[in-house]
N, C-alpha and C positions, 0 to 999 in steps of 0.2 A: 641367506647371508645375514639378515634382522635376526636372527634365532641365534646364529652361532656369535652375533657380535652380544646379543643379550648374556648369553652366555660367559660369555669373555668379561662382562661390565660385572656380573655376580661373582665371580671369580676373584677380580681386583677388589668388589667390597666388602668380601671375606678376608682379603689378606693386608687389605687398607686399618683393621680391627687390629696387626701388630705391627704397621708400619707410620701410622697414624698422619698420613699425609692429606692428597686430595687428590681423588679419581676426576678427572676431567675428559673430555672430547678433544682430540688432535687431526681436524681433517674427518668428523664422524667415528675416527676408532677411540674407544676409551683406553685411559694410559693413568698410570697412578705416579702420581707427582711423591719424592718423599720428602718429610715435614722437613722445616729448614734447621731444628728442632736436633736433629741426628744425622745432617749433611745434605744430599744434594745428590740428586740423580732421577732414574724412574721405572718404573717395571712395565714392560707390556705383554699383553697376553692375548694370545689368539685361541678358537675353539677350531680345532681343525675337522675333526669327526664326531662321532658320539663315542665321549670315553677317553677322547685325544684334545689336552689341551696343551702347549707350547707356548713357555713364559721365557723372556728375557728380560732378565737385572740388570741396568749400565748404573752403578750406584761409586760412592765416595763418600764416605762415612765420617763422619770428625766422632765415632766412640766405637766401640768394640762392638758390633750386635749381634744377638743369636735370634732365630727367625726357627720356630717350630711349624714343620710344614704339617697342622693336625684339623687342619681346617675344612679336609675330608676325608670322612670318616672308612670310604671301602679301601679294601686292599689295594696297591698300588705300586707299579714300577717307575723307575722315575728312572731318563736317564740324562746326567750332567756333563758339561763341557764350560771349563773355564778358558772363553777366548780370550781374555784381559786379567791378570793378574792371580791371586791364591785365595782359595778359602777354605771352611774346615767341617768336616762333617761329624756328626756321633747319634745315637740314634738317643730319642729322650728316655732318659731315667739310667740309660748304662754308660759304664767308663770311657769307654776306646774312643779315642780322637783319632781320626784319619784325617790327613790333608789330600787335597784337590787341588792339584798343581792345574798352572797356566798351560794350555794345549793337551790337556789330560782327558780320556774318557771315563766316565764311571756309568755303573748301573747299580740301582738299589732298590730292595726289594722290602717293602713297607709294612705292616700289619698292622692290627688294633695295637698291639705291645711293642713296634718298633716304630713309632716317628721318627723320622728323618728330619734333625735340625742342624740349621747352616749355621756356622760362625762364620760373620766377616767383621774382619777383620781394620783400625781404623786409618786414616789418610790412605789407600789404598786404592784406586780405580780400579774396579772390578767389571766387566761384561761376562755375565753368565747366563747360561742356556739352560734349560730345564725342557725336554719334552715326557709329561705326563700321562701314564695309563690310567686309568680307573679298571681293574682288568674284570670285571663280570658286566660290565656295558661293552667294552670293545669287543671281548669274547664274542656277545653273542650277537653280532652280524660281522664277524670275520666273513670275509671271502676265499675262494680256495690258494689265491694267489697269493695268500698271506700268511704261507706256511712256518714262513721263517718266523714270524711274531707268534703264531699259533705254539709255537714248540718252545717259543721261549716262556712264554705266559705259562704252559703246561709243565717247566720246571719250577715254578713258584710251591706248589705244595713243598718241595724238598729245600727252598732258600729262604724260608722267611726270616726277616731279619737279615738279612747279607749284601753288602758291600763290596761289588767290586770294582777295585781302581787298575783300568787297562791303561796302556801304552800312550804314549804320544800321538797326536793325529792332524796333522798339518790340513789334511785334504778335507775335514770337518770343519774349521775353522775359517777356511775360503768359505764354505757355504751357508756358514752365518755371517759372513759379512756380505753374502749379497743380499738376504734379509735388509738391510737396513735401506734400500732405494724402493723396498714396498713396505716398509714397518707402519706407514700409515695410508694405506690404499683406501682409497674412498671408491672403486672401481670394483664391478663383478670381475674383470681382465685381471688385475693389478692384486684381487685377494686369491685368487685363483692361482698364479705366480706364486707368493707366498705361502700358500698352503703346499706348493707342489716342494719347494725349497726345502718345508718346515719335515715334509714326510721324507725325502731323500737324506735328510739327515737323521731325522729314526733310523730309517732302514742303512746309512752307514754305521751306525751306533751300535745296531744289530750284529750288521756284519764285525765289528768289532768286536762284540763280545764273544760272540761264535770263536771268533779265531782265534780269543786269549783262552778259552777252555777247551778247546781241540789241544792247543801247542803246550796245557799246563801252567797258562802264566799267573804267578801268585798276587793276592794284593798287594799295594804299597805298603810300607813299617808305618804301625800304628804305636801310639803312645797312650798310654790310661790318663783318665781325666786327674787325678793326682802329681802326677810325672809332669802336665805342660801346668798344671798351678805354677810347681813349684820352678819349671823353667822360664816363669813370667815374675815371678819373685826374682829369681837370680837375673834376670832380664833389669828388672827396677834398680835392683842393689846395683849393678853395672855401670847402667846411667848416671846415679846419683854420683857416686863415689869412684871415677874410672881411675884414679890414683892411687887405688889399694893395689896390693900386689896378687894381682888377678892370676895365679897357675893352676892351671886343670886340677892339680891334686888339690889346693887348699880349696877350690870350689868346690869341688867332690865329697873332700871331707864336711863342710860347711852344710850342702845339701841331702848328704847321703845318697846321691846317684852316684853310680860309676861311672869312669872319665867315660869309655865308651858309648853307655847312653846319655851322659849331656852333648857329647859331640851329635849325636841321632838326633837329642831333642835341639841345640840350637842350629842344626841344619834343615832341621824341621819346621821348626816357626819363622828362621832370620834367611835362612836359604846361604848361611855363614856357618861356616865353622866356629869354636867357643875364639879361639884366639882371634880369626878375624873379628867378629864382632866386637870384641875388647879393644882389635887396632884402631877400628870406624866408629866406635865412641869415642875414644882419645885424641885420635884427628879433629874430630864434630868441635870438640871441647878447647882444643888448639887453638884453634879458629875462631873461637867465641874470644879468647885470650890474646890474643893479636890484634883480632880487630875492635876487643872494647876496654884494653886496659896497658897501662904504662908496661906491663913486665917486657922485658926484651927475651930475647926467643931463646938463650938456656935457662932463665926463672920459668918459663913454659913448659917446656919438657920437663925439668925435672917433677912441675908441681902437677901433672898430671899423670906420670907415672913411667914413663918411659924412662930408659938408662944411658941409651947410646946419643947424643945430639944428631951426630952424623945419620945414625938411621933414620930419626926423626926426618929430619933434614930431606933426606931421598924418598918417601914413602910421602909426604907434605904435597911434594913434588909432582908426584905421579898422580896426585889427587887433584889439585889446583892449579897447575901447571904450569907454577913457578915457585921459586923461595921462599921459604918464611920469610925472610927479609926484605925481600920484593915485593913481598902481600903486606906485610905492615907498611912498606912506604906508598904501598897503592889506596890502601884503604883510609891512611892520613891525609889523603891529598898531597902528596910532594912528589916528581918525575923520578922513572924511574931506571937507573943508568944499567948498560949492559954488566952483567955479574960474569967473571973471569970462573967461577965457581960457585956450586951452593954453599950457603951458609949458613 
C-alpha cells in the first residue's frame, strides 16, 4: 500500500508542475489542492496496479484551462467520464476539438505524437474520471482473465492517435460516486474497496467500448481548432453588444461559417442553439437593466434588441417567475400587488 500511495504522490507532483497548486496529505492519502490562483477544487489519484493509475478532477475554474496530459512519456490509453459537467478534448499540436459531455464515455489512445489535452472550461464544476494505462507495464503481467483489456491494448497498434466518444452511461457514474466514502482510505479494508470500485469501472468502460464497435457507433461531431476560435469571438461579440440584430444569416456572413455549422458549434460549446443563446444573453442583460437603472420595461426591450414587449414579457416570465414589472418593484423594495396580467 506505501508503494502504490508513493506512487499516487509522484503522479500529483508531476501534474502539480501545470496546475501549480499544493499536494498535501488528507487522512495519509496525497490529494493536490489547485492554486486559488485559477479557482478552487482538487485532483486525487490512486495507483491501482503496475501500469493502472485512476485520477479524479472535482475542479471550478474562474479562467479557461488547458491541461496537456505529457507528463508520461509511454504509450497510453486513457479512459474518461465526465460525471459532473463538460469538457473538451484535442490531442496537442492538431486541430479537432471534441467535446466530453456530462455522463459520456470516451477512450483514447495516446502516443509520442498525440497528447491528450483537456480544455476546461471556466465557472463550470466539473467531476472527472480519468482511469490510466501505461500499456507496456500493464501488458506485461496481464493475467488470463483479463482478456478483455488484453484485446483492447492489442488494438492500439491500428488507433494511435484516436478518440473515441461512446454513448451515455448512467450505471458508470453511480460507481464513481461510491468512490467518494473511500476517496481517502487510510485502511488496508477501505483502499482495498476503492481499488475494487476503481477496476469495475475500467472494466465497464471496457465493456462500453466493445459494444460502441461491435454496433458501429461513430464519434461525437467534432469542430477544428479554428471553427471554436471563431465561435468564442462570436460568443464575445454577443455578450458585449446583445442589441445588434443578431440573425443566423448576418452572423454567418460576419463569420463566414455556415448557419448549419454555427448552430453545431454553439450547441457545441453553450449546449444552446445560436438563437437561444442570443435569448439568455438578452434576458441576463434585461435584468441587469431593471434592477440597476431608472428605464422602465419598454426603454429595456427595446435597448437590448428585442421587438415584441409582449414576448419579452412571457419569456422574462418563464425565467424569473414573475413580471418585469414585479421584478422592478421587488428589487426596489416596494410590495408587491397581485398582477391581473403580465406586463
Amino acid at each position: 500500500m506505501k508503494t502504490k500511495r508513493r506512487n499516487a504522490l509522484h503522479e500529483l507532483l508531476l501534474l502539480n508542475e501545470k496546475l501549480k497548486g499544493k499536494v498535501a496529505n488528507e487522512s495519509g492519502v496525497p490529494v493536490l489542492m489547485v492554486d486559488t490562483t485559477i479557482g478552487s477544487g482538487q485532483v486525487n489519484c490512486v495507483n491501482l496496479e503496475e501500469g493502472l493509475m485512476a485520477f479524479e478532477f472535482d475542479l471550478t475554474l474562474n479562467t479557461d484551462h488547458e491541461l496537456v496530459m505529457d507528463w508520461v512519456e509511454s504509450d497510453q490509453v486513457c479512459l474518461f467520464y465526465c460525471l459532473k459537467g463538460n469538457c473538451f478534448h484535442k490531442f496537442y499540436g492538431h486541430q479537432v476539438v471534441t467535446k466530453l459531455e456530462e455522463l459520456q464515455t470516451a477512450v483514447v489512445f495516446n502516443d509520442k505524437d498525440h497528447k491528450t489535452k483537456l480544455i476546461f472550461k471556466k465557472d463550470e464544476h466539473l467531476v472527472f474520471n480519468c482511469i490510466r494505462i501505461n500499456i507496456n507495464e500493464y501488458k506485461n503481467q496481464l493475467e488470463e482473465q483479463r482478456d478483455t483489456l488484453t484485446a483492447l491494448l492489442d488494438s492500439y497498434d491500428k488507433t494511435e492517435g484516436y478518440l473515441h466518444v461512446g454513448k451515455f452511461n448512467l450505471e458508470i457514474g453511480e460507481l464513481i460516486k461510491k468512490l467518494e466514502n473511500a476517496k481517502f482510505a487510510d485502511s488496508i479494508a477501505s483502499l482495498s474497496y476503492f481499488n475494487g470500485v476503481c477496476l469495475m469501472i475500467l472494466a465497464k468502460q471496457i465493456e462500453q467500448f466493445q459494444e460502441d464497435m461491435e454496433k458501429g457507433i461513430q464519434p461525437a461531431t467534432t469542430l477544428l481548432k479554428k471553427e471554436l476560435e471563431m465561435i468564442t469571438e462570436l460568443t464575445d461579440y454577443i455578450n458585449n453588444y446583445p442589441e445588434a440584430p443578431h440573425s443566423i444569416d448576418a452572423i454567418s456572413a460576419k463569420s463566414g461559417i455556415s448557419p448549419s455549422k454555427l448552430q453545431l458549434g454553439f450547441k457545441f460549446m453553450h449546449d444552446a442553439t445560436l438563437g437561444e443563446y442570443i435569448r439568455n444573453v438578452r434576458l441576463k442583460k434585461a435584468e441587469e437593466l431593471i434592477r440597476t437603472t431608472d428605464m422602465n420595461i419598454s426603454e429595456v426591450v427595446y435597448s437590448i434588441g428585442f421587438t415584441s414587449r409582449s414576448y419579452f414579457c412571457k419569456i422574462f416570465k418563464n425565467k424569473y417567475n414573475c413580471s418585469p414589472k414585479a421584478y422592478k418593484k421587488q428589487v426596489n423594495g416596494r410590495p408587491i400587488k397581485k398582477e391581473k396580467k403580465d406586463v
